[in-house]
C-alpha positions as CSV (number, residue, x, y, z in Angstrom):
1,X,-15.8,16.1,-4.9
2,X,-17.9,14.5,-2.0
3,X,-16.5,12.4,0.7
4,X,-18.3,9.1,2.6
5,X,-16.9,7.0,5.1
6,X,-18.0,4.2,7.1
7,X,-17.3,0.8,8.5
8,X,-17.5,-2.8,7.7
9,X,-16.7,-5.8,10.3
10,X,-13.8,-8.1,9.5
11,X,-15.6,-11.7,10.8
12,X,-12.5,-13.6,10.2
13,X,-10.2,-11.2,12.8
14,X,-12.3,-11.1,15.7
15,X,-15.2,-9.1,14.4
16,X,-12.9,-6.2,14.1
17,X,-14.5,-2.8,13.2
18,X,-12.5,-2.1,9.8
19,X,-12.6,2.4,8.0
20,X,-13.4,3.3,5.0
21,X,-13.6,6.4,3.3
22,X,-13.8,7.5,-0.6
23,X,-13.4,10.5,-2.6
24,X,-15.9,10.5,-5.5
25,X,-16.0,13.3,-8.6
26,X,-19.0,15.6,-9.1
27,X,-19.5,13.7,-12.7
28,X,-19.5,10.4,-13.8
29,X,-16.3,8.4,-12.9
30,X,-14.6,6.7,-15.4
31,X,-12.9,4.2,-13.0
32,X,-12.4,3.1,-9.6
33,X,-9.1,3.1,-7.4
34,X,-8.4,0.7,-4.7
35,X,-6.0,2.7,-2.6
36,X,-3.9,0.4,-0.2
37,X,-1.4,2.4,2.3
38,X,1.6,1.7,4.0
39,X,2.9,0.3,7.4
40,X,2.3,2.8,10.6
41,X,0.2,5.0,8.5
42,X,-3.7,5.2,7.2
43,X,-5.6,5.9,3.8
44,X,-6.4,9.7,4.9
45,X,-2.6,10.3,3.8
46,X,-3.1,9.9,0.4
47,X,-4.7,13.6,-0.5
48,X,-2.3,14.5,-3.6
49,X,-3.1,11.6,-5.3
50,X,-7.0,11.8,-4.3
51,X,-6.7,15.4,-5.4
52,X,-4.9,15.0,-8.5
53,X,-7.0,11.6,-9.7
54,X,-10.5,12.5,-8.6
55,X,-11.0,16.1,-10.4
56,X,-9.6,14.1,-13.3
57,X,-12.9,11.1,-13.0
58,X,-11.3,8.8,-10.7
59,X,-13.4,7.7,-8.0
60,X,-10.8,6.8,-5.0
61,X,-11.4,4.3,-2.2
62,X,-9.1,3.8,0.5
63,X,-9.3,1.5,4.1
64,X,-7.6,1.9,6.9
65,X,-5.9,-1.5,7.7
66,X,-5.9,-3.5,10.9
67,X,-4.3,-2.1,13.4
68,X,-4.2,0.9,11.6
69,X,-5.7,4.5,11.3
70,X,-9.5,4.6,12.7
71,X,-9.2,0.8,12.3
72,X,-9.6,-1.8,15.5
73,X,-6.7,-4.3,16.3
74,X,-3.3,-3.1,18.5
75,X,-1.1,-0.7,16.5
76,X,0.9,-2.5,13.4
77,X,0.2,-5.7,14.6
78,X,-1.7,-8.7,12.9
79,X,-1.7,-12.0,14.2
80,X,-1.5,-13.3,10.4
81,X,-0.7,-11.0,7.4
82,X,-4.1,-12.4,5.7
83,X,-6.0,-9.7,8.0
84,X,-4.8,-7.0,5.5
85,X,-5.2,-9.4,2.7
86,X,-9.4,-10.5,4.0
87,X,-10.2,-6.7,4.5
88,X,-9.1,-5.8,1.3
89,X,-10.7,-8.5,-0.5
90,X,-14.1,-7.3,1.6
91,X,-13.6,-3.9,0.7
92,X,-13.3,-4.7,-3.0
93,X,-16.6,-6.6,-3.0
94,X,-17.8,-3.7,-1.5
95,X,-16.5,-1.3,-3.8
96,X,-17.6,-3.8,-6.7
97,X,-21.4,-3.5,-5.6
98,X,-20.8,0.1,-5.9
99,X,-19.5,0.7,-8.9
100,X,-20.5,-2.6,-10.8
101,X,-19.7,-1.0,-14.3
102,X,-16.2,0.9,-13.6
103,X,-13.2,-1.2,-13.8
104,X,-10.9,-1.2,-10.8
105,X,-7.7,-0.6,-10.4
106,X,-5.3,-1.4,-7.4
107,X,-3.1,1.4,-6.1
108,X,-0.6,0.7,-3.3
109,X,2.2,2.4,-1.2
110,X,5.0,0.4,0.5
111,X,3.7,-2.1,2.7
112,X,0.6,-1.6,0.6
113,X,2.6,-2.4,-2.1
114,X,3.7,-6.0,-0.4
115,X,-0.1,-6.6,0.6
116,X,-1.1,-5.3,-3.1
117,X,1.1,-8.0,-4.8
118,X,-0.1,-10.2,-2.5
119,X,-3.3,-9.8,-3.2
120,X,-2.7,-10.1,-6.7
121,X,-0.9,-13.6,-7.0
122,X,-4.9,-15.2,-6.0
123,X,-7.3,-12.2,-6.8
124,X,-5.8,-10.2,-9.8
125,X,-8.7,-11.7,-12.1
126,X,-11.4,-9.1,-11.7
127,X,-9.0,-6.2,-11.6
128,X,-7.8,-3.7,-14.5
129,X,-5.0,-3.2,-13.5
130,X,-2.4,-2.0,-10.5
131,X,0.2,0.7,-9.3
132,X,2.6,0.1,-6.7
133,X,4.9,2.7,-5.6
134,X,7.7,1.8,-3.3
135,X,6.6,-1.8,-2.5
136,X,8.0,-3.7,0.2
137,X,8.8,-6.7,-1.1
138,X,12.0,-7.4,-0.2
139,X,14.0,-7.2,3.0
140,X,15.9,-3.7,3.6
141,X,19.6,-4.1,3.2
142,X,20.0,-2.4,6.5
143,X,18.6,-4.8,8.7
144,X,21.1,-7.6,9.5
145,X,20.4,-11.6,9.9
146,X,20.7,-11.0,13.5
147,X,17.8,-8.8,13.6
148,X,15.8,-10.9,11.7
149,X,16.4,-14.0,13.6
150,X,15.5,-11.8,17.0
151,X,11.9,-11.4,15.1
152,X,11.5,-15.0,14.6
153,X,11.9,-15.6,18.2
154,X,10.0,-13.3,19.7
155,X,6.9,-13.6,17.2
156,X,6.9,-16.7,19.0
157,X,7.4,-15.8,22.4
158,X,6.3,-12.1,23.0
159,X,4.7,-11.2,19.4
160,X,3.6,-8.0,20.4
161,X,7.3,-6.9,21.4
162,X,8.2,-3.7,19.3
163,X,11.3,-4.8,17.0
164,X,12.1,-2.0,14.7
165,X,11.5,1.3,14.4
166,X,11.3,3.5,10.9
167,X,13.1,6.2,9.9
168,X,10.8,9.1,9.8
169,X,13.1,11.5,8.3
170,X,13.1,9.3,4.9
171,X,9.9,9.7,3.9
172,X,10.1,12.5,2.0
173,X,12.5,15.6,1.5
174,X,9.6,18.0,2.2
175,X,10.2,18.7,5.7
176,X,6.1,19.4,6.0
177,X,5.2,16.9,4.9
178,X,7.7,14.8,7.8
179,X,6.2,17.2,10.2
180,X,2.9,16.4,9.3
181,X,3.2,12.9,9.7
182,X,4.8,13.1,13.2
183,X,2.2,15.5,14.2
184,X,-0.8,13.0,12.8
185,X,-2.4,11.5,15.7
186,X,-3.6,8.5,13.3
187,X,-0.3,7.9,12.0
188,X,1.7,5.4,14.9
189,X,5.7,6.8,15.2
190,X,6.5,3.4,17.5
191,X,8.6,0.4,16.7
192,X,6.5,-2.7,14.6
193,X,5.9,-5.8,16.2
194,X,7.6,-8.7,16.1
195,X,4.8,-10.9,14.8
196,X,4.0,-8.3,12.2
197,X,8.0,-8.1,11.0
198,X,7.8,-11.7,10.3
199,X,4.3,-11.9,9.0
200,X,6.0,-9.2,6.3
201,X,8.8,-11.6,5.5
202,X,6.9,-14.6,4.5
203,X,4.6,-12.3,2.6
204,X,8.2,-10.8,0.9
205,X,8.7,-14.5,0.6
206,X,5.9,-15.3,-1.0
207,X,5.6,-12.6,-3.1
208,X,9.4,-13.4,-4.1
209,X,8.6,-17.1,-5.3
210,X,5.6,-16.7,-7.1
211,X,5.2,-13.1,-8.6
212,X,5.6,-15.0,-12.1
213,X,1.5,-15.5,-11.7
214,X,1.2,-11.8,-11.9
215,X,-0.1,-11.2,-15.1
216,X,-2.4,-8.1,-15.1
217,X,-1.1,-4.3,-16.6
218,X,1.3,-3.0,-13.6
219,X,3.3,-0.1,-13.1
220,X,5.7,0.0,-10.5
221,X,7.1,3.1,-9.2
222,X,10.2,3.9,-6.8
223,X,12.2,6.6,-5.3
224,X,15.9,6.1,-6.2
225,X,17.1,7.6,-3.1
226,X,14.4,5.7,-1.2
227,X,16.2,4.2,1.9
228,X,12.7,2.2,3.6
229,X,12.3,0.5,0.3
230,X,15.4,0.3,-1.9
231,X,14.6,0.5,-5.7
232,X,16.2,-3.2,-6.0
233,X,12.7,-4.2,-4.5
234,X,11.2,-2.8,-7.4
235,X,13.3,-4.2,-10.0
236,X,13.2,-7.5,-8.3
237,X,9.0,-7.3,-8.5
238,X,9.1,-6.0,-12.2
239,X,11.6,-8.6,-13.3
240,X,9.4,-11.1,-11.4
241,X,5.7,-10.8,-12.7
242,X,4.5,-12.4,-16.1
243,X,3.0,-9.2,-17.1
244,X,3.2,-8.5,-21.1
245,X,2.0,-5.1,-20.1
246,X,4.6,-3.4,-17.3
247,X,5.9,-0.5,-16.7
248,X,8.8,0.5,-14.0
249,X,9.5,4.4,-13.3
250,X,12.8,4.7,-10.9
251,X,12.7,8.9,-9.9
252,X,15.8,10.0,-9.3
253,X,16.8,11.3,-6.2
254,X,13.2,11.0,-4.8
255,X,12.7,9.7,-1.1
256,X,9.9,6.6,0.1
257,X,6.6,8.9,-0.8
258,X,6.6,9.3,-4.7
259,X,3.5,11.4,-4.1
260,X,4.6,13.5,-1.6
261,X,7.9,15.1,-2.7
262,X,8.5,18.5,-3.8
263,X,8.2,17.1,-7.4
264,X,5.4,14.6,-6.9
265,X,3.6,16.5,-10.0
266,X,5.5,14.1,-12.0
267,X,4.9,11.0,-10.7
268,X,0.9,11.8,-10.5
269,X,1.0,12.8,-13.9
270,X,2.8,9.8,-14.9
271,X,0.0,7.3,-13.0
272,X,-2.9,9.9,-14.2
273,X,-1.3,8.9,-18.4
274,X,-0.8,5.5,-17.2
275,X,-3.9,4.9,-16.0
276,X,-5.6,6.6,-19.0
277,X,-4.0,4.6,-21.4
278,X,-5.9,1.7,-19.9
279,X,-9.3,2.2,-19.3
280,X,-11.1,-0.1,-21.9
């Protein structure tokens, strides 16, 4: 396996200095993943799915967003959720130029999951397909209208205020793999910011009222004892897309990190057989 990494400049957002890195296999690769992580965290986290997809001819490519990782930009904030969205459509043309014969897939995690659908509903056309695992498109039952209103009003008024914190501890039930994550130095354990909590919404909102122009091959995966993203949000998104080709896994009992639980050799296997099943 050999690894690169590097940097491209987001023009759009302040000429911000945006990482990369990829994982390619020592032979020819059949295909090409777009990894897309989660809120707080960075695409260095995803090792047992770049470990169990790249020895199998997978060639993995992930970016840390803004305001994320080895990324510029203040910790999980964006002044407009189509930062994520304009360095992910960068780093696919990228990855395109690269790999011009491979077919691409899209594979997010959580709020990589929200921007994934997102990105989907104006730039699914050139993609084979995508997985999303745990996405975040729809507002946690646990956080009240109150809350949400508070948001509103300070993305306005101070929209670098931290809002809400995230609950560590349900991440996974592999207790390493919680102390690894507080113990990352890239990974940011603070509150999100306002602007960024509401910049999620309308994305949720968006994705909400117009995941019916979803039409590519998806598969959606979710931990049913998930408490960051509750497996309703995955229903909602499977019910929602136009796809003829979908697929939704619900894993009982597993928490947020479908990859990183004790029995995450299941849901690798099932994305490895997925993905398989549709190279052309």
């Amino acid at each position: 396996m050999k690894h690169l990494e590097g940097h491209f400049t987001l023009k759009q957002h302040g000429n911000a200095n945006i990482y990369y890195q990829s994982w390619l296999p020592d032979d020819k690769a059949k295909a090409a993943l777009l990894i897309v992580h989660g809120l707080a965290e960075h695409s260095g986290r995803y090792g047992n799915l770049v470990n169990h997809l790249v020895p199998a001819g997978y060639a993995a490519y992930g970016l840390d967003h803004y305001g994320h990782g080895k990324s510029d930009g203040d910790r999980v904030y964006v002044d407009r959720f189509s930062a994520f969205i304009d360095g992910l459509e960068c780093y696919e043309t990228m990855v395109r130029a690269w790999q011009p014969d491979l077919p691409i897939f899209l594979v997010g995690h959580s709020m990589g999951g929200l921007i994934g659908a997102y990105y989907l509903l104006d730039h699914q056309a050139g993609l084979a397909g995508a997985v999303l695992s745990g996405p975040a498109v729809k507002i946690p039952s646990n956080i009240s209208g109150a809350t949400i209103l508070a948001g509103k009003i300070l993305s306005t008024l101070a929209p670098k205020a931290r809002l809400l914190p995230l609950e560590v501890a349900a991440i996974s039930r592999d207790q390493e793999v919680v102390k690894a994550y507080v113990s990352d130095p890239l990974v940011y354990t603070g509150k999100m910011t306002a602007r960024l909590s509401v910049e999620m919404l309308k994305a949720m909102q968006r994705v909400t009222a117009e995941a019916r122009k979803i039409t590519l091959p998806i598969f959606i995966l979710n931990g049913g004892a998930d408490r960051l993203v509750e497996p309703d949000a995955a229903r909602m998104l499977y019910a929602g897309v136009s796809s003829q080709d979908k697929k939704l896994t619900i894993y009982e009992g597993f928490f947020h990190e479908v990859y990183n639980e004790p029995e995450r050799e299941q849901p690798l296997n099932d994305v490895e057989t997925w993905l398989n099943s549709h190279l052309a």
